[in-house]
C-alpha positions as CSV (number, residue, x, y, z in Angstrom):
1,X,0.0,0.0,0.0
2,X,1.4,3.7,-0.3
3,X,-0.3,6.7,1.2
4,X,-2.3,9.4,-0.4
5,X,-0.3,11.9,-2.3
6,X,-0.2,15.0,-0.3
7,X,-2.1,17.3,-3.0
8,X,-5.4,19.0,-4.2
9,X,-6.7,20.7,-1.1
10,X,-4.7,23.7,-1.3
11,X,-8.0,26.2,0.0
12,X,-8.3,24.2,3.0
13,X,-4.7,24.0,3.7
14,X,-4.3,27.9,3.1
15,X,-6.9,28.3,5.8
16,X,-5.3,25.8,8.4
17,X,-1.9,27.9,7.2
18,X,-3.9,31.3,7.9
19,X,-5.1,30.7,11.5
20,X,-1.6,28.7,12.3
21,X,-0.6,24.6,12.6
22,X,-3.0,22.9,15.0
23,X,-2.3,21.4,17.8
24,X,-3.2,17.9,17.9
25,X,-3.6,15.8,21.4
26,X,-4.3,11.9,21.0
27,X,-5.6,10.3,23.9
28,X,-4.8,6.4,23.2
29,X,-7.0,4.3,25.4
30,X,-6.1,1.0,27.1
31,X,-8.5,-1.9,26.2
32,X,-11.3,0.0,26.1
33,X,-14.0,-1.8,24.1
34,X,-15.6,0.9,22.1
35,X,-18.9,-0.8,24.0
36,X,-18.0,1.2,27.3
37,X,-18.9,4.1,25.9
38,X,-22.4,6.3,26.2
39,X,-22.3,7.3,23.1
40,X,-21.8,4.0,21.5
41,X,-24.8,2.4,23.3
42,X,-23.0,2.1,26.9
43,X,-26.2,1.3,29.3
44,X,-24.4,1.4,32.7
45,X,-21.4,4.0,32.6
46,X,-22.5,7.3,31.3
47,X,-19.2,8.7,29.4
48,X,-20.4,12.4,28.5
49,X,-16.8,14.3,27.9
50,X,-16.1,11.6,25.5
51,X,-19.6,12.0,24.3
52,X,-19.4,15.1,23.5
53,X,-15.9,15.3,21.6
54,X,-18.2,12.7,19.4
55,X,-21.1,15.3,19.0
56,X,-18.9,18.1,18.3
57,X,-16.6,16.3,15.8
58,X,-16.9,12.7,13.5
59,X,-17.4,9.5,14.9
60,X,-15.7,6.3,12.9
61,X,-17.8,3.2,12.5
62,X,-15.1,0.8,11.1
63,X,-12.1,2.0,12.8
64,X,-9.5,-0.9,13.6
65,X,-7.0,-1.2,16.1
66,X,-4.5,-3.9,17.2
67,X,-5.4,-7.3,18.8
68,X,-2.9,-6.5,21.8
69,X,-1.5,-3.3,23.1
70,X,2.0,-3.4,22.2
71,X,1.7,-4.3,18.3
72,X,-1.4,-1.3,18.4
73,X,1.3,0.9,19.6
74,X,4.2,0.5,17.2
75,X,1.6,0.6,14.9
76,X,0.5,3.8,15.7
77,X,4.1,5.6,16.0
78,X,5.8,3.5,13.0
79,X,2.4,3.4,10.0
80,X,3.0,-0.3,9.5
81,X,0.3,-2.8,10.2
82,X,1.1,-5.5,12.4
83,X,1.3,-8.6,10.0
84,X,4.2,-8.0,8.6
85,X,6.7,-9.8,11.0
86,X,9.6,-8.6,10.6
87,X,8.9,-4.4,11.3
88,X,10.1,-3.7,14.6
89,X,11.0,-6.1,18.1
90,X,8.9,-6.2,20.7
91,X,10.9,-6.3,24.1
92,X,9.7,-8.3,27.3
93,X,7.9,-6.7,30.4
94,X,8.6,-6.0,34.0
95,X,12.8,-5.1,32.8
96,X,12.3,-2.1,35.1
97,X,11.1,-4.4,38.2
98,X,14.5,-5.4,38.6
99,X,15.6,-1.5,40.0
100,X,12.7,-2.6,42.7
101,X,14.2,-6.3,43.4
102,X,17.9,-4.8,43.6
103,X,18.8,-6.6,41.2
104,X,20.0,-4.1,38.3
105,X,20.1,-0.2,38.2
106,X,18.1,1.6,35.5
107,X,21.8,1.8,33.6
108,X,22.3,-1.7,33.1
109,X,18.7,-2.6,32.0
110,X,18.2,-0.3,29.4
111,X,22.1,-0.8,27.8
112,X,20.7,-4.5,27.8
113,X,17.5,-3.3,26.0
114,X,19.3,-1.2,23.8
115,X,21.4,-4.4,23.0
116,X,18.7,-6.2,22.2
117,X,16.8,-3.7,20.4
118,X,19.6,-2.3,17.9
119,X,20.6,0.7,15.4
120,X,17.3,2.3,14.3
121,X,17.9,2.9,10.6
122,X,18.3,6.7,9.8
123,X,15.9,6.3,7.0
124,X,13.1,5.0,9.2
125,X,10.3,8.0,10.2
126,X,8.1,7.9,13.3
127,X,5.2,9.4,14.6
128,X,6.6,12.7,16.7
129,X,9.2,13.3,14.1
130,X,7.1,14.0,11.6
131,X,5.3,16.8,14.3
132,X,9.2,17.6,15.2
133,X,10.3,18.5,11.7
134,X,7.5,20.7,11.1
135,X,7.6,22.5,14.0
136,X,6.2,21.2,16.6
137,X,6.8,20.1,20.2
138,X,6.0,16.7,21.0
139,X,5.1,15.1,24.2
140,X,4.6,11.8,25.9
141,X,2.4,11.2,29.0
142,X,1.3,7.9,30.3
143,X,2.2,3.9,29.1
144,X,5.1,5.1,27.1
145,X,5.8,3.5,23.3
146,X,5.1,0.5,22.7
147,X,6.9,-1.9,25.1
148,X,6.7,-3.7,26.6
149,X,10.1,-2.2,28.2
150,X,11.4,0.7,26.1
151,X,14.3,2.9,26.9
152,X,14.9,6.3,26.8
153,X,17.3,6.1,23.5
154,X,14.5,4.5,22.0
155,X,12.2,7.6,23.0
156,X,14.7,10.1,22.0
157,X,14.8,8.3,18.6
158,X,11.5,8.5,18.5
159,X,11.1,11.8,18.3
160,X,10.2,12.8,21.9
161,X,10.9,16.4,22.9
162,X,9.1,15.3,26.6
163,X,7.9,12.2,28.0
164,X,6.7,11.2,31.7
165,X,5.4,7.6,32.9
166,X,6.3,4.0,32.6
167,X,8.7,2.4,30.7
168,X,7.6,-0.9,31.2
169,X,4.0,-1.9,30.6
170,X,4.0,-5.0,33.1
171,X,5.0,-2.6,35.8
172,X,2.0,-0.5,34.8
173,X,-0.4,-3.5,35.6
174,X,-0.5,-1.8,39.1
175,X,-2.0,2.1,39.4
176,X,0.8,2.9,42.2
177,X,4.6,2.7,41.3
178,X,7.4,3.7,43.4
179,X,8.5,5.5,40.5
180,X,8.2,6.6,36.7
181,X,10.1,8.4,34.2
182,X,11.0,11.9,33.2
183,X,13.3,12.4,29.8
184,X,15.7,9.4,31.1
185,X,15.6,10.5,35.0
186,X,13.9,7.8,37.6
187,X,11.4,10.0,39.8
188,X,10.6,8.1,42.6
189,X,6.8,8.6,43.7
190,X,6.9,9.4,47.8
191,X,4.3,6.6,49.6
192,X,4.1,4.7,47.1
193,X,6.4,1.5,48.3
194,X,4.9,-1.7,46.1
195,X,8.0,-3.1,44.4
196,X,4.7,-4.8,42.5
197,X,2.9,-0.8,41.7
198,X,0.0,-2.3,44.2
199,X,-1.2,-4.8,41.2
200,X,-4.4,-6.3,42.5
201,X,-5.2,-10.1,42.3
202,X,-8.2,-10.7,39.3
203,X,-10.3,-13.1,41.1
204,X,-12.6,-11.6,43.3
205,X,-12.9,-13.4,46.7
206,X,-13.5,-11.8,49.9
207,X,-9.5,-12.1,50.6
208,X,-8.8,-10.3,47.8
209,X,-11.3,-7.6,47.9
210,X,-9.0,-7.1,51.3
211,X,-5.7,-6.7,49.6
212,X,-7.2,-4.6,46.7
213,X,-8.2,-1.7,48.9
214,X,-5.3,-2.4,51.9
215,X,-4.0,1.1,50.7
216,X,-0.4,0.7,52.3
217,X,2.4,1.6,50.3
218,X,-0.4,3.5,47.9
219,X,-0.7,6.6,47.7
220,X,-0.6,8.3,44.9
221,X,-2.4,7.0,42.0
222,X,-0.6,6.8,39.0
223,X,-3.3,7.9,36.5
224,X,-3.8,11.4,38.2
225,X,0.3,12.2,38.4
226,X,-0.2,11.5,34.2
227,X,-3.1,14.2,34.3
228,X,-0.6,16.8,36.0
229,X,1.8,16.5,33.6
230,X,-0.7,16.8,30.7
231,X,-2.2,20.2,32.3
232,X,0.9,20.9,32.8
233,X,2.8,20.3,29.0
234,X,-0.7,22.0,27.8
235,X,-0.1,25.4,29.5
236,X,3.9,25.5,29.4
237,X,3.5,25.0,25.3
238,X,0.1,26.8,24.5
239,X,1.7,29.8,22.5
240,X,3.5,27.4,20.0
241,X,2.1,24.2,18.1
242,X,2.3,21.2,20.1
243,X,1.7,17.1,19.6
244,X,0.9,15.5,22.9
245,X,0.8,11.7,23.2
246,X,-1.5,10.4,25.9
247,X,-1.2,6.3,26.0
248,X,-3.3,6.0,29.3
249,X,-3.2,3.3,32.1
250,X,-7.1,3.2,31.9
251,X,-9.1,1.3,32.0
252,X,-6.7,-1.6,31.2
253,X,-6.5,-3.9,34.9
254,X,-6.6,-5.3,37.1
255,X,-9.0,-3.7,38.9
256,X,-7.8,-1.1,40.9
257,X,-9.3,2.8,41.6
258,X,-8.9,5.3,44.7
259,X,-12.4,5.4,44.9
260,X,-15.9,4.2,44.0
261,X,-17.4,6.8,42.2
262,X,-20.6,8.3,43.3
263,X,-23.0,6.8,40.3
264,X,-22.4,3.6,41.0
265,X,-22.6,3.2,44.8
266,X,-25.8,1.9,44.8
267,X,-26.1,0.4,41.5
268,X,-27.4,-2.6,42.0
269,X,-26.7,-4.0,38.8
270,X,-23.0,-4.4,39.7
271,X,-21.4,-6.6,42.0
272,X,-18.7,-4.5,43.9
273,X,-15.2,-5.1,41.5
274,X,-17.8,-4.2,38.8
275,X,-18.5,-1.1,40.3
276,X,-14.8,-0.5,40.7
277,X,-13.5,-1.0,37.2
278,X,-16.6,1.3,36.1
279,X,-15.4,3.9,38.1
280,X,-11.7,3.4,36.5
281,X,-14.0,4.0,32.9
282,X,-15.4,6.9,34.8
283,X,-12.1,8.2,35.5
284,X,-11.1,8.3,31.8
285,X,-14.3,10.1,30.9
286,X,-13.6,12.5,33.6
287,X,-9.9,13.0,32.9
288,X,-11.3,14.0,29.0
289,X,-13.3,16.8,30.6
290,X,-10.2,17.9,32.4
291,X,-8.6,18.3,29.2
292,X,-11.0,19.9,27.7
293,X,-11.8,22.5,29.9
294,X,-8.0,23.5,30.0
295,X,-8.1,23.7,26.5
296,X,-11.6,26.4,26.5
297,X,-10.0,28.1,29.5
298,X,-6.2,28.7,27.8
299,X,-8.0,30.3,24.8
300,X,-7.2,27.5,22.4
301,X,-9.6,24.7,21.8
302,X,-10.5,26.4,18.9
303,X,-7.3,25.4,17.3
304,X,-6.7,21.9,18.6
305,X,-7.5,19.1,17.3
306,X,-8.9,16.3,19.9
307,X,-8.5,12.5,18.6
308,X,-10.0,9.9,21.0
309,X,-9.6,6.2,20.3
310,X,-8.2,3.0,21.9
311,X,-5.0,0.3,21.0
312,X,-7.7,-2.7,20.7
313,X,-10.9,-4.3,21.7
314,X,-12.5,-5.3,25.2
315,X,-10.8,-7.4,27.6
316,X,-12.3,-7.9,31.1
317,X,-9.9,-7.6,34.0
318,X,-12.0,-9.5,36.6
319,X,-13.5,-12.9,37.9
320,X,-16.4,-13.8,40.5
321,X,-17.8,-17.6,41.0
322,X,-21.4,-17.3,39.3
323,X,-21.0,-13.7,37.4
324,X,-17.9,-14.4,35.1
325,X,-15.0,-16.2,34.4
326,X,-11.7,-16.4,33.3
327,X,-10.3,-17.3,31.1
328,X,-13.8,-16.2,29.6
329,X,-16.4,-19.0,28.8
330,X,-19.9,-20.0,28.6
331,X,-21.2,-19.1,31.7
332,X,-24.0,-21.2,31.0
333,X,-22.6,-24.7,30.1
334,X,-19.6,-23.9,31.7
335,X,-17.3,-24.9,28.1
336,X,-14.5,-23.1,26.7
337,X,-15.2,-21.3,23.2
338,X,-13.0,-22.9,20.3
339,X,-13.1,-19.8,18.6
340,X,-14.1,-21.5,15.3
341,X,-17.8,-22.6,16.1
342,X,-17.8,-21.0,19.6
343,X,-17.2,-18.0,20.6
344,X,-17.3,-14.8,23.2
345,X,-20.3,-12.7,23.2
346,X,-20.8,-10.7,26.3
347,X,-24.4,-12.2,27.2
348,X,-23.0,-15.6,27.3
349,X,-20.0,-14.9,28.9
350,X,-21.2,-13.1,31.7
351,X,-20.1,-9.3,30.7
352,X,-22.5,-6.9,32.3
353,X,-21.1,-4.0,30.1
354,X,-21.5,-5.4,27.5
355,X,-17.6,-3.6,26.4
356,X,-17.3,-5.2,22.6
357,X,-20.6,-3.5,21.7
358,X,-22.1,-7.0,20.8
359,X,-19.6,-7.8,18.6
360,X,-17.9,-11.5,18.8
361,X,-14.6,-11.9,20.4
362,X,-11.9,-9.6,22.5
363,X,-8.5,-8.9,23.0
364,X,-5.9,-11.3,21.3
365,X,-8.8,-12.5,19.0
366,X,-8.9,-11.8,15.5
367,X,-13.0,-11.5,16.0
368,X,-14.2,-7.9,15.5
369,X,-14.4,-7.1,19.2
370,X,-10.9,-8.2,19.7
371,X,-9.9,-5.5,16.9
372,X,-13.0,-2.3,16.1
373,X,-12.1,0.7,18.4
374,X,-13.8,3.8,19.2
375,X,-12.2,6.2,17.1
376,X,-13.8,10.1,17.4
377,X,-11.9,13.4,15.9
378,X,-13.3,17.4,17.0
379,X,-11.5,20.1,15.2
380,X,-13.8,23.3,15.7
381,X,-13.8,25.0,12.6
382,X,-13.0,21.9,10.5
383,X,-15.0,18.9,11.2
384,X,-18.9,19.5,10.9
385,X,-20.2,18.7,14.3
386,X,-22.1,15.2,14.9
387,X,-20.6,13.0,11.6
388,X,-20.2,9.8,11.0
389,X,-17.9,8.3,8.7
390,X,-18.3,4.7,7.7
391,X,-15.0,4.9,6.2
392,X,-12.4,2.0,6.3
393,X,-9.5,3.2,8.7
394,X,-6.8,1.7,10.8
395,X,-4.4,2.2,13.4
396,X,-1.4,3.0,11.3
397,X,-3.4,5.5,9.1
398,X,-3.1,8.1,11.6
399,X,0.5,8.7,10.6
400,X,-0.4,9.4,7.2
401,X,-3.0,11.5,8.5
402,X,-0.7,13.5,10.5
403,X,1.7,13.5,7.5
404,X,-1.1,14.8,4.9
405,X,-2.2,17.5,7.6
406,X,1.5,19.3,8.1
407,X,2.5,18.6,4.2
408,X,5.5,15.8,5.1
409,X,6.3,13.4,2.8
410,X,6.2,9.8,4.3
411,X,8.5,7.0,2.5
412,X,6.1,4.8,0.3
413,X,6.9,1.8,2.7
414,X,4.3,2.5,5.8
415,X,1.3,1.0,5.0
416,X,-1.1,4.0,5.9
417,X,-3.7,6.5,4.1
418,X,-4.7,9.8,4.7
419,X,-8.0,10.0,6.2
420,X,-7.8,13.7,6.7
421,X,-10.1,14.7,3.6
422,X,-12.9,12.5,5.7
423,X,-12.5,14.5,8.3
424,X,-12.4,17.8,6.1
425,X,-15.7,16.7,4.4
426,X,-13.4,16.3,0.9
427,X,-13.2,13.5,-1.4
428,X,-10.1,11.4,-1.1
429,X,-9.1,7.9,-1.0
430,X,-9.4,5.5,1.3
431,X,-7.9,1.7,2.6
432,X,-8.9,-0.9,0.2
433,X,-8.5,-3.0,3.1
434,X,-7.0,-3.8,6.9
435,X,-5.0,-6.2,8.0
436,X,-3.8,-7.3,11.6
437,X,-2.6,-10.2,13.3
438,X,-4.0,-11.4,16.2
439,X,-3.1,-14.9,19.1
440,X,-5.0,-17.1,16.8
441,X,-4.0,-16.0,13.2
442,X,-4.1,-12.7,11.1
443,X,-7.3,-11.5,9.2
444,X,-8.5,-8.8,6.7
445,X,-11.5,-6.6,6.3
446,X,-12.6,-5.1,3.0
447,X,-14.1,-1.6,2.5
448,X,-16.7,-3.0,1.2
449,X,-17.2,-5.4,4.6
450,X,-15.9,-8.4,3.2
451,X,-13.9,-10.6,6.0
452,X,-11.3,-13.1,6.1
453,X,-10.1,-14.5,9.0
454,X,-7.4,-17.5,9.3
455,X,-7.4,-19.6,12.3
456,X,-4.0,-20.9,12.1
457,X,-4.1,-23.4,14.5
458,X,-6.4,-25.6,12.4
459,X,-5.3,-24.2,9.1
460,X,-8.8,-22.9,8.4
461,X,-10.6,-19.8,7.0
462,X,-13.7,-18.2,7.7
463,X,-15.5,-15.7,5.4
464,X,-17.8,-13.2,6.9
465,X,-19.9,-10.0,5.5
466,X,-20.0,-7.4,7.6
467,X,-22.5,-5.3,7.1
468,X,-25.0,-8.5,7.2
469,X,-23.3,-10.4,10.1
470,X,-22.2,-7.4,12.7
471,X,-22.0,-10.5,15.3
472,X,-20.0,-12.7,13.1
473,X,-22.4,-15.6,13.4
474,X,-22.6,-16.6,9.9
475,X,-19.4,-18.2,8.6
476,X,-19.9,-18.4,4.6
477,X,-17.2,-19.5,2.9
478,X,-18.3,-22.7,1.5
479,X,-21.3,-20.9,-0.8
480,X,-18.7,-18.2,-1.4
481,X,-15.1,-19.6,-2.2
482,X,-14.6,-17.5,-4.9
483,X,-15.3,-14.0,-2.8
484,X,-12.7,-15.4,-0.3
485,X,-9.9,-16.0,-2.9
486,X,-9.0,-11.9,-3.8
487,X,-8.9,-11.4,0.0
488,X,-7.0,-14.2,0.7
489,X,-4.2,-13.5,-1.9
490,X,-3.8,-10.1,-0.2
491,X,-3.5,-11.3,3.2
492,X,-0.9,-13.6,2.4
493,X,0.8,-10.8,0.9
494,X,0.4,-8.5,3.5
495,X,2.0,-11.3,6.1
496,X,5.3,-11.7,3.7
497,X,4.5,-14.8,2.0
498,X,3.8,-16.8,5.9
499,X,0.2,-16.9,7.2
500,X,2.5,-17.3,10.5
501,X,3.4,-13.9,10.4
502,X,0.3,-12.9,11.6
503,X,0.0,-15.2,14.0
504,X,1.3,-13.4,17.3
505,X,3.2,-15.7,19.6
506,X,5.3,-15.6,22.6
507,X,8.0,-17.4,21.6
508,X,8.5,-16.1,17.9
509,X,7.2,-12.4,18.7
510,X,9.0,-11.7,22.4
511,X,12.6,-10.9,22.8
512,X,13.8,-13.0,25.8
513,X,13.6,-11.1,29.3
514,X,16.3,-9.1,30.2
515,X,17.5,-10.6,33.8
């Protein structure tokens, strides 16, 4: 795939050039089902700061993510897809735990990374570069890069003026570290003594209930120190253009908040970890709104541009006798879904949110509620309020997005297209098609809602259309082999020549732990 040549729109991009370069803030999400929100059909959790950046700017309805955070996220900063194979390494978690365990200082571990990681070719372009070259300052807040231990070479490399939070995503499976990271410095986080970041056990007994809210050695919840910094990044750069990066902790698990919040107190619907990891959606909403409202008060909301989305589909971070179960299964007959025949719905499986919006599947899955995100984009001025695109659009388009919005010229290699004359209300041209791999096998969505999906450890396909089959219920390929040949072709294509490319593994995909 190449991009879309960056050309024809030159009255819109006099008038972005007139009133000076946006500044764009991306808040990246962590497993949030695009179910959970309001404004997708959320029953439960009312989300109305995300709602509203949805009513004042286009919402996506075939927006794709990643099956698993840390493929999403190189996605995201590097405009390949996932498939490929051979694109980028993908480091082991909890390196940084070792500073905790006295093992190895924060020296030593990331000259091992580093080892292991390598020279970065000089040719290769990410994400805050692009916003670098052209001007801008670019900051990182939250669950930085994408892992699942990175170094702060690699986020120099990356383009990072700033950054601030964890450089190891196993470490930020717990809301309370003893410390983070600040441009390369350790900042240790004072009362907060949990080698483990206070990670909470998923199973909810009345023993752990106990431990989850014994709030020794926690005291300073991770998740608001990341707001801080993102207030304050938005007020020290508001007279120049800025790119802020905000990969948050929420509501990814387990379970853990400060507090219940107020709304669900005495919802009776929820058992009491339910009520928890609503609150930790709540929290999210809430931290939008605290965004926003910095933005309207600094005097320039009117020239930002506010993306909302998340790295993949639902997961569920909790387990109670009788409720639900993990790993997830029929709560009713008790079996395991085969993910050919079988598979996760939430009524079935006991999910009260119902977070994949009904859709099969969830995280690691190559169903669509393992992969569809929320994606949502208000630029006052620019988008027409309340739209809906039904346009095709991944992950790794929103580098060539970036790229067509600031005029930079992207090498042909990355695998995204422009969706910016979507937002802009202009013609343009769109994916002929996603692709992303997934724990069970890679698959491929048309734009026309065609999908294929491989289930590599049978050596099967499925076929599936779309817009006829939103649950995925009705596999067709036998009365349709020819549809599925086109899209199978491509796939195999996209993955190099080897199915196996897209199927993520453990062993093949994970560089061994640095010890």
């Amino acid at each position: 795939m190449t991009i879309l040549a960056v050309a024809g729109c030159s009255s819109k991009k006099d008038k972005i050039e007139e009133k000076g370069k946006p500044n764009v803030i991306l808040i990246y999400a962590d497993d949030l089902g695009r179910g959970l929100l309001s404004t997708e059909g959320q029953k439960i959790i009312k989300t109305p700061n995300i709602d509203g950046l949805a009513r004042e700017g286009m919402r996506f309805e075939n927006a794709y993510g990643a099956m698993l955070c840390a493929p999403a996220r190189a996605s995201l900063i590097t405009g390949y897809h996932d498939a490929h194979g051979n694109r980028w390494k993908i480091t082991s978690g909890n390196a940084y735990s070792n500073i905790s365990k006295g093992k190895m200082g924060q020296e030593e571990i990331e000259s091992k990374l580093n080892e292991q990681l390598g020279e970065t070719p000089i040719e290769e372009v990410f994400l805050a570069e692009i916003f670098k070259s052209t001007g801008y300052v670019t900051g990182e807040i939250g669950k930085l890069e994408w892992g699942f231990s990175a170094t702060d070479k690699q986020m120099q490399r990356h383009g990072w003026d700033y950054y601030y939070g964890f450089l190891d995503h196993e470490r930020c499976h717990g809301f309370y570290p003893p410390f983070l990271f600040e441009n390369g410095k350790l900042i240790e986080i004072e009362g907060n003594t949990r080698a483990d970041s206070g990670k909470s056990t998923e199973l909810e007994t009345e023993e752990t209930y106990n431990e989850r809210w014994n709030m020794e050695g926690k005291t300073t919840y991770s998740q608001n120190l990341f707001l801080e910094k993102i207030i304050g990044f938005i007020r020290k750069n508001k007279d120049r253009p800025f790119f802020l990066y905000h990969p948050t902790q929420l509501p990814h698990g387990p379970v853990a908040i400060p507090e219940v919040h107020e709304e669900f107190v005495n919802d009776e619907r929820l058992t009491q970890i339910e009520k928890e990891y609503a609150s930790m959606v709540k929290m999210l909403d809430d931290h939008v709104g605290n965004i926003m409202n910095e933005l309207k008060t600094l005097g320039i909301d009117d020239n930002t541009m506010v993306i909302f989305t998340s790295d993949n589909g639902h997961e569920i971070y909790y387990s109670q006798e009788g409720r639900i179960l993990k790993p997830v299964r029929n709560m009713e007959t008790g079996e395991f879904f085969d993910n050919i025949d079988t598979k996760f719905y939430s009524g079935i499986a006991g999910d009260v949110f119902d977070g994949n919006d009904g859709m099969a599947g969830i995280k690691r899955s190559n169903w669509e509620g393992g992969v569809r995100v929320p994606l949502i984009v208000r630029w006052p001025g620019k988008i027409k309020p309340g739209a809906t695109s039904n346009t095709l659009v991944a992950n790794y388009d929103f580098m060539a997005t970036m790229a067509h919005l600031l005029d930079y010229k992207v090498p042909e290699a990355k695998d995204g297209v422009s969706y910016l004359p979507e937002l802009l209300g202009q013609k343009g041209r769109s994916q002929e098609y996603v692709v992303y791999s997934s724990f069970i096998g890679p698959a491929i969505v048309t734009h026309d809602g065609w999908k294929l999906r491989y289930f590599a450890p049978k050596d099967i396909f499925q076929l599936y259309f779309l817009p006829n089959d939103y649950r995925e219920e009705c596999n067709i390929i036998t009365q349709k082999k020819e549809k599925a040949e086109e899209p199978k072709s491509i796939l195999i294509e996209e993955c190099g020549g080897d199915l196996n490319n897209g199927w993520f593994t453990y062993d093949r995909n994970i560089l061994p732990s640095i010890k």
